[in-house]
C-alpha positions as CSV (number, residue, x, y, z in Angstrom):
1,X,166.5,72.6,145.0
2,X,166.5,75.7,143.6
3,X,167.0,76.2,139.8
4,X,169.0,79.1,140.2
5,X,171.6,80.4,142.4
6,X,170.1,83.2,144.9
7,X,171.3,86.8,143.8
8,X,170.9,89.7,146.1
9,X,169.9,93.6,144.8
10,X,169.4,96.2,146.8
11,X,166.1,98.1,147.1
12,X,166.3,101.8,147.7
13,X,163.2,104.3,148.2
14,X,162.8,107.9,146.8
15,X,162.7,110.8,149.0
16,X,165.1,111.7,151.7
17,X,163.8,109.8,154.8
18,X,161.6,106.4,154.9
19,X,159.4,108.5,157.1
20,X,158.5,111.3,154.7
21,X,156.4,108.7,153.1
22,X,154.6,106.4,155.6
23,X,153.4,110.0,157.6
24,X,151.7,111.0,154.7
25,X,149.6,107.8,154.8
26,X,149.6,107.5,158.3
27,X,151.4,104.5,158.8
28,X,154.2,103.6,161.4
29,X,157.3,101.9,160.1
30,X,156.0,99.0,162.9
31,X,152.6,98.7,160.5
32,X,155.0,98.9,157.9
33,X,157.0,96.0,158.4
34,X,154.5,93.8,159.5
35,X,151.4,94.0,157.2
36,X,152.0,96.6,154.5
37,X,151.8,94.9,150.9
38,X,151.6,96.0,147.0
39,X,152.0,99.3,145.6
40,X,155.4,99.7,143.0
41,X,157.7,98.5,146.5
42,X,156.2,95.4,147.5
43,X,155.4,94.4,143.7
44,X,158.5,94.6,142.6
45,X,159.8,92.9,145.8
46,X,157.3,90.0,145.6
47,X,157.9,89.7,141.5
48,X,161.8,89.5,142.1
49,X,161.3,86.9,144.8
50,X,159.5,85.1,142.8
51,X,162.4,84.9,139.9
52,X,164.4,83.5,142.5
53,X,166.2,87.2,143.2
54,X,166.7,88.0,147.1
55,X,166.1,91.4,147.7
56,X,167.2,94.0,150.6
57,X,165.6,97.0,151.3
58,X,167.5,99.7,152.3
59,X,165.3,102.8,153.6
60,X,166.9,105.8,155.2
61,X,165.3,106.9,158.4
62,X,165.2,110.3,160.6
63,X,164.0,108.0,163.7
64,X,167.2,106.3,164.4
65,X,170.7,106.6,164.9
66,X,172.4,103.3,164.0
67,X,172.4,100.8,161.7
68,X,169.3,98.1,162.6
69,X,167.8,95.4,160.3
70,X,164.1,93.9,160.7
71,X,162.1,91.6,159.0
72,X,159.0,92.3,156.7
73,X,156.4,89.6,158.0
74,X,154.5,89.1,154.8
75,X,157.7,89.3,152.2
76,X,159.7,87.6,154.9
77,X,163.1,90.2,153.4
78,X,165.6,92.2,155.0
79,X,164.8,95.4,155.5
80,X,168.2,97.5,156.2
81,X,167.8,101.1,158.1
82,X,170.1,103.7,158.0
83,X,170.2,106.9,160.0
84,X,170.1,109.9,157.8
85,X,173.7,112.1,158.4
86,X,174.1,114.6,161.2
87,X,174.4,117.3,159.5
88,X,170.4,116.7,157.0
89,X,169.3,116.5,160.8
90,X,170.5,119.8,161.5
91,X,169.2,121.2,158.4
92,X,165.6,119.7,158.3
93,X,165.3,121.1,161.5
94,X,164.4,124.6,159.6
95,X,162.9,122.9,157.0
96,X,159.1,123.8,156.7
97,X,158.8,121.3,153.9
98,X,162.1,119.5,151.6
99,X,160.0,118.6,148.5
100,X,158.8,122.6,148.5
101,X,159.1,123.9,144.5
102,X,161.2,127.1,145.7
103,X,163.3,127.9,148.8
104,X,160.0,130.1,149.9
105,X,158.3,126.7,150.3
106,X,161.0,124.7,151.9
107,X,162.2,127.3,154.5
108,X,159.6,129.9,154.5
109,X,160.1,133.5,153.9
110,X,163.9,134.6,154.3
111,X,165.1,137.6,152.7
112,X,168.2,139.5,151.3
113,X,171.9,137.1,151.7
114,X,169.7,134.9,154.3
115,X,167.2,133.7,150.6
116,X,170.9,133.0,148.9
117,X,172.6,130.6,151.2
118,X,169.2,129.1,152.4
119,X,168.8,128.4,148.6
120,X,172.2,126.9,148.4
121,X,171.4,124.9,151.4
122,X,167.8,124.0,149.7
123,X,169.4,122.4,146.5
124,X,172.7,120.4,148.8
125,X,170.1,118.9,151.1
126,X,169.0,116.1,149.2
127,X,172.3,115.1,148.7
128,X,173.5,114.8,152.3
129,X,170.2,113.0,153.0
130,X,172.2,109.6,152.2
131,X,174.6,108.0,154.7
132,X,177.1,106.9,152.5
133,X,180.0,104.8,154.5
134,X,177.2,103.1,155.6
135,X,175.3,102.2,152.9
136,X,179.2,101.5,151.3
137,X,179.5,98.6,154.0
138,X,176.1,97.6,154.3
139,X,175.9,97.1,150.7
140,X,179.5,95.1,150.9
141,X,177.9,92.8,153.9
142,X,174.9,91.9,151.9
143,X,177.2,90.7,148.9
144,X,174.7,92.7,146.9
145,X,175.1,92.1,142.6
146,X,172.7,95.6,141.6
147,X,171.5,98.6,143.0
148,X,167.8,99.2,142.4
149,X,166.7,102.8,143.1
150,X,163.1,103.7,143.0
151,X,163.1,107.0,140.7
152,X,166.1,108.3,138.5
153,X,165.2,111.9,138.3
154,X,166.3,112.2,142.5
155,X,169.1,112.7,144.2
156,X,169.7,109.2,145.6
157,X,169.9,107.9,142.5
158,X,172.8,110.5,141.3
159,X,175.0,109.8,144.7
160,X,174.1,105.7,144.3
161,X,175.6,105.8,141.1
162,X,178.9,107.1,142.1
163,X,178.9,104.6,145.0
164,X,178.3,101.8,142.6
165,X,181.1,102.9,140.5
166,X,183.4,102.8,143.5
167,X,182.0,99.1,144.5
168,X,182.0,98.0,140.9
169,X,178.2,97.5,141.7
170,X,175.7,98.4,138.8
171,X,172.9,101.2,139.2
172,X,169.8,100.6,137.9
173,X,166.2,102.6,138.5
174,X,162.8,102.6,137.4
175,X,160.3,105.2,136.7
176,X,157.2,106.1,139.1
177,X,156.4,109.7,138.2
178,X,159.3,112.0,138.9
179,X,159.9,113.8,135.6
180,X,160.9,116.8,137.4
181,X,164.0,117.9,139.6
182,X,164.3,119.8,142.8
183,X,167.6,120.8,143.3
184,X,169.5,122.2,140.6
185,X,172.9,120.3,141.4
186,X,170.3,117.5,139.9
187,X,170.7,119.7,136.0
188,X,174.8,119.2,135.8
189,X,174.8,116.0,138.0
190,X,171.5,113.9,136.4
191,X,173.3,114.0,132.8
192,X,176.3,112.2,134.1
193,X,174.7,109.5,136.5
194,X,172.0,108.5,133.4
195,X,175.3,108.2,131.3
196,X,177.1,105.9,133.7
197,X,174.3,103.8,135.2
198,X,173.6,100.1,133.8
199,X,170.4,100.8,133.0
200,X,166.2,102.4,133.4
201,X,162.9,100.7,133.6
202,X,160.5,102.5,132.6
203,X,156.9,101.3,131.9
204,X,155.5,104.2,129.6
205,X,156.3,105.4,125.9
206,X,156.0,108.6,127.0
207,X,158.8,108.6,129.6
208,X,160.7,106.7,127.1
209,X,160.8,109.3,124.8
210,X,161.2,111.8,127.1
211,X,164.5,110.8,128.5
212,X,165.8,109.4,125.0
213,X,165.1,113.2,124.4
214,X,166.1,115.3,127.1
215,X,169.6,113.3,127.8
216,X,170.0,110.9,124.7
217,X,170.1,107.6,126.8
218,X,170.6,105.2,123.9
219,X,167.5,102.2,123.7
220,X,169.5,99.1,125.0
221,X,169.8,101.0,128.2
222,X,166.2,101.0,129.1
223,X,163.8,98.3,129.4
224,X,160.2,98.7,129.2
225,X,159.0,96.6,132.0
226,X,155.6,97.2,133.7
227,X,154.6,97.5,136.7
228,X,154.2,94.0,138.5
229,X,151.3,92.9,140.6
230,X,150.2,89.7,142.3
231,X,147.0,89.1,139.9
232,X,146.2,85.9,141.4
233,X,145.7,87.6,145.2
234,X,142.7,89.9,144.1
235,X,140.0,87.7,143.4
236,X,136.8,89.4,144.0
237,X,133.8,87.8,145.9
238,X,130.5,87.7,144.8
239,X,128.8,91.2,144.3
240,X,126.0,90.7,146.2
241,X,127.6,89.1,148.9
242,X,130.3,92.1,148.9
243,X,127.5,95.0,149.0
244,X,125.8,93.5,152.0
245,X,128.8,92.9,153.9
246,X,129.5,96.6,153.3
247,X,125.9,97.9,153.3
248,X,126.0,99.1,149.5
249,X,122.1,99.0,148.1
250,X,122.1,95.8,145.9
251,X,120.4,98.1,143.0
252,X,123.1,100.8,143.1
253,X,125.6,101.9,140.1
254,X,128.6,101.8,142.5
255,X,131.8,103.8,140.9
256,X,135.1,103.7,142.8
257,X,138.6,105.2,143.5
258,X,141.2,104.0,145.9
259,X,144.4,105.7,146.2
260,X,146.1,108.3,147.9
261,X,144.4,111.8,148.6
262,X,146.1,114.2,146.5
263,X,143.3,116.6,145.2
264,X,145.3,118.0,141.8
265,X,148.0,115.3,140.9
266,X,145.6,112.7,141.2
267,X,142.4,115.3,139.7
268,X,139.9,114.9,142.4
269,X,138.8,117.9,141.8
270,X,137.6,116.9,138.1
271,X,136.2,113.4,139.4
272,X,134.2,116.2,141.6
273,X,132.9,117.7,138.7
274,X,132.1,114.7,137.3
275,X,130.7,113.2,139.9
276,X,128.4,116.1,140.2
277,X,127.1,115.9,136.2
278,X,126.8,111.9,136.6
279,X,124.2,111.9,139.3
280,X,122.3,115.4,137.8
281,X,121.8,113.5,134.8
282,X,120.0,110.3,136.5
283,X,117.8,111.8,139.2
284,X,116.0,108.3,139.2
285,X,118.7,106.1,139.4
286,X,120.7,104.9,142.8
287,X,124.1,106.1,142.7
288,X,127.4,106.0,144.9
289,X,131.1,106.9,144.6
290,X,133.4,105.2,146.6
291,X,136.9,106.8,148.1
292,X,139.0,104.3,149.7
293,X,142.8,106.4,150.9
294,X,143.9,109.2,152.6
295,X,146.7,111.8,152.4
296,X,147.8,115.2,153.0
297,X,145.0,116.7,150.9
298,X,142.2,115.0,152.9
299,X,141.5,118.2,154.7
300,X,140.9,120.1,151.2
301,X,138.7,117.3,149.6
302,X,136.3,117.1,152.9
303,X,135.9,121.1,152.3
304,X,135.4,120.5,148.5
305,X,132.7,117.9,148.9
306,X,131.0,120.0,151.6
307,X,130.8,123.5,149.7
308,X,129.9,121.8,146.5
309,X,127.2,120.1,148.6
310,X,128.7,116.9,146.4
311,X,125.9,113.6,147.6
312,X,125.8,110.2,146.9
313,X,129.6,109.8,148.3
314,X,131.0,107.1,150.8
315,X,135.0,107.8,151.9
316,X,137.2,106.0,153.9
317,X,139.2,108.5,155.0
318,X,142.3,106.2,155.7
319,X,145.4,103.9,154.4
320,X,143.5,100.7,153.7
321,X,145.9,98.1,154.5
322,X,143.8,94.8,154.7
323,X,143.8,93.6,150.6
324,X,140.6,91.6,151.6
325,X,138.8,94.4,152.6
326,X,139.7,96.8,149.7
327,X,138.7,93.7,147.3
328,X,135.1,93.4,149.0
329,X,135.1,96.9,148.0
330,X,136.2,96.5,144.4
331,X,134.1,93.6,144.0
332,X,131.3,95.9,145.1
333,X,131.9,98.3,142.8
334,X,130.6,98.6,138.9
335,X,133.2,100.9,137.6
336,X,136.8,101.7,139.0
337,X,138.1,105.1,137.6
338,X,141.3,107.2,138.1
339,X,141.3,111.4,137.3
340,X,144.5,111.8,137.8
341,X,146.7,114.9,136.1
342,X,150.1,113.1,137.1
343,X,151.0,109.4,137.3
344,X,154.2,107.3,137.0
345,X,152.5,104.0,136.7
346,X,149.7,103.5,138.9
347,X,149.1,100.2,140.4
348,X,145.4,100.6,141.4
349,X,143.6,100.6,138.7
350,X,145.3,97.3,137.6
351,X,144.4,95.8,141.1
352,X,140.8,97.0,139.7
353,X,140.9,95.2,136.2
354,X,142.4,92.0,138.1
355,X,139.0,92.4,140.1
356,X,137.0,92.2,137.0
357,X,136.1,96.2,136.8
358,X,135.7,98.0,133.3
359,X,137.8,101.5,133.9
360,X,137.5,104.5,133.0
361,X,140.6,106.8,133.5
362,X,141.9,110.1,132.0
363,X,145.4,110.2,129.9
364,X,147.8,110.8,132.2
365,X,151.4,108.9,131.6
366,X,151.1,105.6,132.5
367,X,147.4,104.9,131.5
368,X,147.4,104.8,127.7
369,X,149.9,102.1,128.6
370,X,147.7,99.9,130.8
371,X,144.9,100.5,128.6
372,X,146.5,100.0,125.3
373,X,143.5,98.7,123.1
374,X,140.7,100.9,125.2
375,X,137.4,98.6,125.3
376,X,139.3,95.3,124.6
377,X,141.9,96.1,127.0
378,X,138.9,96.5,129.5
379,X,138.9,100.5,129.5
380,X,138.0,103.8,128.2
381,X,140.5,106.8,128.2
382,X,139.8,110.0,128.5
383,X,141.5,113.9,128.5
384,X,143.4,115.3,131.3
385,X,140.8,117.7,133.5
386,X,138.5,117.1,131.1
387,X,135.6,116.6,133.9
388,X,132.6,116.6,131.1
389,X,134.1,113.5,129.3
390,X,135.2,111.8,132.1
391,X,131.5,111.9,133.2
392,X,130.4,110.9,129.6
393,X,132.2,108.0,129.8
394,X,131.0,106.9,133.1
395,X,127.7,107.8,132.2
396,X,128.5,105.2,129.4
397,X,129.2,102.1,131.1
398,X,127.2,103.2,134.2
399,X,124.1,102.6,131.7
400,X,124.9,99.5,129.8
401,X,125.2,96.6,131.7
402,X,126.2,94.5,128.7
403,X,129.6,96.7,128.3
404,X,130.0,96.3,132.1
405,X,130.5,92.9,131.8
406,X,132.6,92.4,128.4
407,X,135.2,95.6,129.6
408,X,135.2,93.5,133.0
409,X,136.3,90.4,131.4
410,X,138.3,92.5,129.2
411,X,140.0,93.7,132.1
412,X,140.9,90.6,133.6
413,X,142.4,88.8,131.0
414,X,144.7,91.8,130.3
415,X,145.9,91.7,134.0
416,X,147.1,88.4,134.1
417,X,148.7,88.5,130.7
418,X,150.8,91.4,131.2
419,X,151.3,92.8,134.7
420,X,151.4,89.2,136.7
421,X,154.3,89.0,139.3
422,X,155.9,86.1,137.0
423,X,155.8,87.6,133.6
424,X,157.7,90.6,135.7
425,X,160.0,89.0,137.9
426,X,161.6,86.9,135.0
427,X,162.0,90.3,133.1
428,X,163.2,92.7,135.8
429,X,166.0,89.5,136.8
430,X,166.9,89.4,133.2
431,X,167.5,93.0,133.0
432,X,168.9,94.0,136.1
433,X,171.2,90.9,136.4
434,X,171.8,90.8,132.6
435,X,171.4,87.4,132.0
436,X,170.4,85.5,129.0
437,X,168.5,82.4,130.0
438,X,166.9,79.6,128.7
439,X,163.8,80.4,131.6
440,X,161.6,77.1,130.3
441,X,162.9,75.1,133.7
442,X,162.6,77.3,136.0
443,X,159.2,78.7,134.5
444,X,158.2,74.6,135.1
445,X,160.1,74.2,138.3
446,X,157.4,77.4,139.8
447,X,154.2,76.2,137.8
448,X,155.0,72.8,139.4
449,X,155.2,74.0,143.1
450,X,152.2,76.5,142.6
451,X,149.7,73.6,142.2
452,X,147.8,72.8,145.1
């Protein structure tokens, strides 16, 4: 018997079409519902469950024309598909890409009163990309208490907010990196749907005070909640037993990434560089980076790697689905590390610490968050693009095995106390349901049915 009732929220992606995302990790919406796991969705989806909250995720789709509902094998939820409106179809039809920075890079080159409407056109599309009499009654059959959208600073979020209103159906979303807007309906609109949603997450300071900033969005409103992850799933094998599963020389330093391919935001350029000084300054010593992802930049990085003559590096050039096989990996690894320029709040190099590996990442949002406390919190943190001291401190823990192994346990401990998918499912249903609760039962009731 359940402690609680069974809520429902609804679950709604950035971007304008469900596909716009799985093509640039290669990944069919079939692989999708029946083995894809983790990242910001699933955690979230898996923490909510997990605080008794039933969850429906609604993603907006460019491959069908009617309303159809599967099931996601390893979450077991509903996932609800919309068609995206007539008329997006006929305008993404000239579109050369719709997340382009300038009409230029969404339409290509169109000149004279042709580069004013197709601007026009550029900054309505994101709006129309939303079918909203459908999502109106498939919101109402799913007796749905909150709207969760994925990022705030989108369009979705703007047009869920005025449907919510209409319903009488709170609007809440959470930060994952978009600090940036597209179309500039978002400046007059973005001000008004902050004001009138229920409420943000947001997991970094830094986001916090920019939006407090930028649109005065008073504290009770936002919730710092971080990202969740299922800590108890990535337990790491032996070492040993990982390397020669994988063929990794036992006496290697092994560094790793794993992530998508996305050569500036995520500064692969600088691990490059880095890479590079780390192996010139121990000719003696066996070395390998590790790439485990793929993306729309894998194309650039193979070129970089090849005219930079970069050695001692092992990619797997695809979306890693299989969480066993990426932990053999981290579990054969020595150091995880992350370069990135740009990050909402990454996932990854938690699913790293939860392995029991020391990182070393550079300061981009998110990070001094994760890694709050440095060494004791199991990491080192480092400048933006700074490719010298993100070598340094490779170089650092690369060559003292001692601080491997404290920032390791270090690492650990700070996943399970503050990103597991309890501590955050009890906090997002709090928040997004506002509730006060007296959670001691029903924290009991889920410790009692986890023992074996």
């Amino acid at each position: 018997m359940n402690t609680f009732s069974q809520p429902s929220i609804a679950l709604l992606h950035w971007g304008d079409a469900i596909e716009d995302f799985l093509d640039s990790i290669a990944v069919s919406f079939e692989s999708f519902c029946n083995e894809m796991t983790g990242g910001w969705l699933f955690g979230y989806i898996d923490a909510l469950r997990l605080a008794n909250v039933r969850v429906v995720l609604f993603c907006i789709s460019r491959q069908t024309t009617e309303v159809k509902r599967y099931k996601h094998q390893p979450t077991d939820i509903t996932i609800c598909v919309l068609p995206c409106p007539k008329i997006y179809h006929t305008i993404r039809r000239s579109m050369i890409d719709p997340y382009g920075w300038t009409t230029k890079d969404v339409f290509g080159e169109v000149q004279g009163i042709r580069h004013f409407w197709y601007s026009l056109v550029r900054d309505v599309a994101p709006y129309l990309a939303t079918p909203l009499a459908q999502l109106r009654q498939e919101l109402q059959r799913e007796n749905v208490q909150a709207i969760l959208c994925q990022e705030y600073e989108y369009a979705r979020f703007d047009v869920c907010v005025m449907l919510g209103r209409s319903l009488g159906i709170p609007v809440f979303a959470t930060f994952q990196g978009g600090d940036f807007q597209l179309s500039r309906l978002e400046r007059p609109l973005r001000p008004i749907a902050l004001k009138e949603c229920a409420g943000l997450i947001i997991a970094t300071q830094t986001e916090i005070q920019r939006v407090q900033q930028q649109y005065g969005i008073p504290a009770k409103k936002i919730a710092q909640i971080f990202n969740p992850m299922d800590v108890e799933s990535w337990q790491p094998p032996n070492q040993t037993s990982a390397r020669q599963m994988l063929g990794i020389p036992l006496e290697a330093q092994v560094v790793i990434y794993h992530g998508r391919i996305d050569l500036y935001r995520k500064g692969l350029d600088i691990l490059m560089e880095a890479w590079q000084k780390v192996y010139r300054d121990r000719p003696h010593q066996p070395l390998q980076l590790i790439l485990i992802g793929t993306g729309n930049d894998s194309q650039k990085l193979h070129q970089l790697i090849a005219e930079k003559q970069i050695q001692h590096v092992k990619w797997i050039d695809e979306y890693v689905r299989d969480r066993n096989l990426i932990c053999q990996y981290l579990a054969a690894a020595n150091l995880y590390t992350l370069p990135s320029r740009h990050e909402g709040f990454p996932v990854a190099p938690i699913e790293a610490m939860a392995c029991g590996l020391p990182v070393v990442a550079t300061a981009a949002p998110g990070i001094p968050d994760i890694l709050a406390g440095g060494k004791s919190a199991g990491g080192i943190v480092v400048p933006r693009e700074d490719s010298k001291a993100l070598a340094t401190a490779i170089g650092q823990v690369l060559d003292d095995p001692d601080l491997q192994y404290e920032m390791g346990q270090n690492a650990r401990k700070r996943a399970e106390e503050c990103f597991s998918l309890k501590a955050i499912g009890l906090q997002l249903r709090q928040f997004l349901l506002q509730e006060q609760v007296d959670w001691k039962p029903y924290v009991n009731a889920q410790n009692q049915r986890s023992k074996p």
